[in-house]
N, C-alpha and C positions, 0 to 999 in steps of 0.2 A: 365483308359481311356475309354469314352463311345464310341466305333465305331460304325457308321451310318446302320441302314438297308438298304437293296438292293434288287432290285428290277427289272424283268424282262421286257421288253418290243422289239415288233418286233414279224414278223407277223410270224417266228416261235416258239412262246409261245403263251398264251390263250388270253390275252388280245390285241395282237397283236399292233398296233403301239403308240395304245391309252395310252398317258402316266398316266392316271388318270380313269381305270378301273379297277378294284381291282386286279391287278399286282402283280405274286406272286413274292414271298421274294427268296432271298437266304438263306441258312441256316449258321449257323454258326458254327464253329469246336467247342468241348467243352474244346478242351485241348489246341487248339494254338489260339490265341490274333489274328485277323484282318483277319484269314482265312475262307474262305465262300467255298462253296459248293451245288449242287444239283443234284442228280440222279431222270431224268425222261423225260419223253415224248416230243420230240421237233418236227413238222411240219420242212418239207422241207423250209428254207427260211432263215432268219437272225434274230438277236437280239442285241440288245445292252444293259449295267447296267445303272440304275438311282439311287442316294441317295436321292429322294424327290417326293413321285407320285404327277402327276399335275404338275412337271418342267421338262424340259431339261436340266438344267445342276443343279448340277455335274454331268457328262454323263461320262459311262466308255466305252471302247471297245476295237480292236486293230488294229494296223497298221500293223501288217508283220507276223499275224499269229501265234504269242507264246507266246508274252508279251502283260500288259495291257497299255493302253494311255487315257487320262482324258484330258478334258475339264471340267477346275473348274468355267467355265464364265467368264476366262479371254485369251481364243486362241478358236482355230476351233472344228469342235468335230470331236473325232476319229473317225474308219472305223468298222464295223460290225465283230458280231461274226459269222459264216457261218455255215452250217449246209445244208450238201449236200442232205442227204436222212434221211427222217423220221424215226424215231426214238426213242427209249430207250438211253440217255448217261449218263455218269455222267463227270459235267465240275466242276473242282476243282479250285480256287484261291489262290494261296498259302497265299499272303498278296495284299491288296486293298490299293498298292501302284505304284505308275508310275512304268516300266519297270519290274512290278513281274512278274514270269512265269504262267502260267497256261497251264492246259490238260484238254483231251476231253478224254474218251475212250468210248468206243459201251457196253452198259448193256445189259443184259440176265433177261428177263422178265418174259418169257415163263412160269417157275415153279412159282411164285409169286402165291401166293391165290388172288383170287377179292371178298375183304368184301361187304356185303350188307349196312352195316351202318356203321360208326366209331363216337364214341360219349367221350363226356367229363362225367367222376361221380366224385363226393367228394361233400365234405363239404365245398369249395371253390367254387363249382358253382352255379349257381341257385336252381336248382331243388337238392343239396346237395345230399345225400345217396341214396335219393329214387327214382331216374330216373335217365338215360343219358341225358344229352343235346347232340343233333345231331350235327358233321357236315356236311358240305356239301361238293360233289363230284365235282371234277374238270370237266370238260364235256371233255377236252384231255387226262386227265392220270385219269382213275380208281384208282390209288393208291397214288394221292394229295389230300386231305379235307382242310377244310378251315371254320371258323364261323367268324364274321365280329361282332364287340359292343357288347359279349358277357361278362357279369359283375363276374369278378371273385373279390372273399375275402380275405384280407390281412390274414395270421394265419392257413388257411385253406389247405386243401390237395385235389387231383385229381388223380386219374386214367384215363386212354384212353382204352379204350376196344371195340372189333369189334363187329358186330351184335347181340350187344345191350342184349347180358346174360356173366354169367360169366364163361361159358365151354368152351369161344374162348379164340383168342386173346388176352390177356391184358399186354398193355405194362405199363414197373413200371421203376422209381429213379433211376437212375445211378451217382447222387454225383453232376450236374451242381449246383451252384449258381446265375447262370444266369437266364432270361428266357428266354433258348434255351440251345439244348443240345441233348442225344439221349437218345430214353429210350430203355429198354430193353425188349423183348419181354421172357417174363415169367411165369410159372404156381403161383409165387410165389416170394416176396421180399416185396420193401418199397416204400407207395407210394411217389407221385410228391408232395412237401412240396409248397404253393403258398408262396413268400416275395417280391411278389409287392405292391405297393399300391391296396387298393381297388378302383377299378372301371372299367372303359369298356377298352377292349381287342381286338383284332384280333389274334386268333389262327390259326396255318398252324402244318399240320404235314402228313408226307411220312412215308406211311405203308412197303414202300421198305426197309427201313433204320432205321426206329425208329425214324427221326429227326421229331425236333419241334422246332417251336418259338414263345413266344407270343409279340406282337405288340402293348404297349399301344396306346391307340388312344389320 
């Protein structure tokens, strides 16, 4: 079963209400089917889920504060996610079905490292072994990046690694088959194997968590 990307919008997130400004994703669980998730930085104010940037509906959100409610473009669309005070959280989905539960709790940020750079290497990216390809920094969470039409290669492998040498950070393989999943921050293991088709991408990935997803375009 292919389930749908999702995707943030509302003026407490970065792109704020604009359904069609590069809206970041949800991420997705590696081990449970239809479950999403994100731990990070949200503005005082509201949000709601989209399956399609540049539409309103399928629109997700909730009506009573603990379950979700959808407007598939055939009823009204639901009520906001709220978000009283600024913030660190992490909001979990359990399944991206009518009346599933979900939570909020408050994250602890404070100890998190702030990378300078967070970049893609392998031989599945452009610049293959001998450079990073950079991404770029979320301007509300320090620890969301994001590269947009980046060409990755069917066969090919990647690493993620932080300020751009290899005595930091480098997150590696943890067994997804998907493209999405979490990697693991380690001195040592196997890299991200690429088995998508070759060509242009949107990559997102949280230094808080190891999550990633990539996004053909």
């Amino acid at each position: 079963i292919n389930f749908p990307y999702i995707y943030l919008v509302g003026d407490a997130t970065t792109p704020g209400w604009d359904n069609n400004n590069n809206n970041t994703p949800l991420f997705r669980s590696q081990s449970t089917p239809n479950s999403y998730y994100i731990t990070g930085y949200f503005n005082a104010g509201s949000f709601k889920l989209l399956e399609n940037k540049g539409q309103w509906q399928p629109q997700w959100g909730t009506n009573d504060g603990s379950t979700l409610a959808v407007n598939d473009g055939s009823s009204s669309d639901p009520g906001t996610f709220n978000v009283a005070s600024a913030g660190y959280y992490t909001y979990t989905f359990s399944s991206l079905t009518p009346d599933a539960g979900f939570t909020v709790t408050s994250y602890d940020a404070s100890s998190a490292p702030t990378y300078s750079s967070i970049g893609l290497i392998g031989s599945a990216t452009p610049l293959l072994w001998d450079a990073q390809t950079s991404l770029n920094q979320d301007p509300n969470n320090p620890h969301l990046w994001f590269i947009n039409g980046i060409t990755l290669t069917n066969g090919g492998e990647f690493l993620i690694r932080a300020n751009d040498n290899w005595n930091d950070a480098i997150w590696r393989y943890t067994g997804s088959e998907e493209l999405f999943g979490t990697g693991l921050l380690a001195g040592s293991g196997d890299n991200f194997p690429f088995n998508g088709e070759t060509g242009s991408y949107d990559v997102w990935f949280n230094d808080l968590d190891g999550s990633y997803v990539i996004i053909p375009n």
